[in-house]
C-alpha positions in Angstrom: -37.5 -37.7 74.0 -38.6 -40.4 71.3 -36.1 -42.4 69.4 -35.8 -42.9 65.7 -36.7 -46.5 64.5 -33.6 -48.5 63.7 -33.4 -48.1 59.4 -33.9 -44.1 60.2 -31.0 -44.1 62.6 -29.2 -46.0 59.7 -30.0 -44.1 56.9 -29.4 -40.3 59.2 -26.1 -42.4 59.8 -25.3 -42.5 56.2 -26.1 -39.0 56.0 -23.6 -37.6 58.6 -21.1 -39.9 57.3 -21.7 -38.8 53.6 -21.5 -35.0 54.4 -18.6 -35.5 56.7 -16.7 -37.4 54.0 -17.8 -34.4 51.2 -16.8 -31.7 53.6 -13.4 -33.6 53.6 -13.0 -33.3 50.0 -14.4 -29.5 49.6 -11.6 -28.7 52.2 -8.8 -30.5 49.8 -10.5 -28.8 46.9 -10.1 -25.6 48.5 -6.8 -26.2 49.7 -6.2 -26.9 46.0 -7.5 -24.0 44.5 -5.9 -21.7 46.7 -2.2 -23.5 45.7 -3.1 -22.5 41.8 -3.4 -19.1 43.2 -0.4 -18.9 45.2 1.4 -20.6 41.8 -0.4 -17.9 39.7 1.2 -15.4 42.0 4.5 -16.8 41.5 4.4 -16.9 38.5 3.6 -12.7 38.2 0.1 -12.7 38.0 -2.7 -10.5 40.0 -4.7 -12.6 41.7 -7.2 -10.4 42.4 -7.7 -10.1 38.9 -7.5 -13.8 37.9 -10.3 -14.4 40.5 -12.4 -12.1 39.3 -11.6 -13.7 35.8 -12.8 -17.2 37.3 -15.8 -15.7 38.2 -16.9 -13.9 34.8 -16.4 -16.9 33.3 -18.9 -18.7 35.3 -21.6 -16.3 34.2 -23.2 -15.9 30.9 -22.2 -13.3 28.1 -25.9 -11.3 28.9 -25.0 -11.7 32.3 -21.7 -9.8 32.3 -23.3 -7.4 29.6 -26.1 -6.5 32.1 -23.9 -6.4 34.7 -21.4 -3.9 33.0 -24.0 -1.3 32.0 -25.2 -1.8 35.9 -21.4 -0.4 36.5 -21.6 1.9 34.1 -24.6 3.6 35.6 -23.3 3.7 38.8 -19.8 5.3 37.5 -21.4 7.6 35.7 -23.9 8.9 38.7 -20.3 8.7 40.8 -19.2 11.0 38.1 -16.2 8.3 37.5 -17.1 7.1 33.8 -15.6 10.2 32.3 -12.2 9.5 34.2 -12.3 5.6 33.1 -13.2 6.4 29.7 -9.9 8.7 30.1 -8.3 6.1 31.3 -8.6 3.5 28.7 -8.2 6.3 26.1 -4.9 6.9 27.1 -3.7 3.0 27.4 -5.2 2.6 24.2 -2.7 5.4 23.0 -0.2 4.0 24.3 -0.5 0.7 22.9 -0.7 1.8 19.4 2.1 3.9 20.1 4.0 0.7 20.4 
C-alpha cells in the first residue's frame, strides 16, 4: 500500500479536521432549527405547515407557479380539484360572512 507524501497527509489532515468541525456546527444548526419549531408549536402554530412555508420561500415565484398548476393537474386527473375548489369556496364564505 503506498503512502501519501508528508504536505498531502497534511493538507487530507486539514480536510478531515475541517469537515469534522462543519459537521459539528450543522448538528447545532439543526438542533437549533428544530427548537424554533418546537417554540412555533408552543406557541399554536402547525408545523407542518410552517415548514412547508420555509420551503416555498426558498423557491422562486415561477417556481411555486409551475409547481402549483403541476398540482393542479394532478388533482384534477384525481378528480379532487372540484372538491378543493369547494373547499376554498366555502371558507371564502365564511370569511366574508364575518
Amino acid at each position: 500500500m503506498s503512502t501519501l507524501a508528508g504536505s498531502a497527509q497534511k493538507q487530507l489532515k486539514q480536510i478531515v479536521e475541517q469537515i469534522e468541525r462543519l459537521e459539528e456546527e450543522k448538528k447545532a444548526l439543526s438542533a437549533d432549527i428544530r427548537d424554533k419549531y418546537l417554540e412555533a408549536k408552543g406557541l399554536g402554530f402547525d408545523v407542518k405547515v410552517l415548514r412547508q412555508v420555509v420551503r416555498l420561500r426558498k423557491k422562486s415565484h415561477v417556481e411555486r407557479q409551475e409547481e402549483q398548476t403541476v398540482l393542479e393537474v394532478y388533482l384534477h386527473a384525481l378528480g379532487m380539484l372540484d372538491e378543493m375548489k369547494a373547499v376554498e369556496s366555502e371558507v371564502e364564505r365564511m370569511i366574508a360572512a364575518e
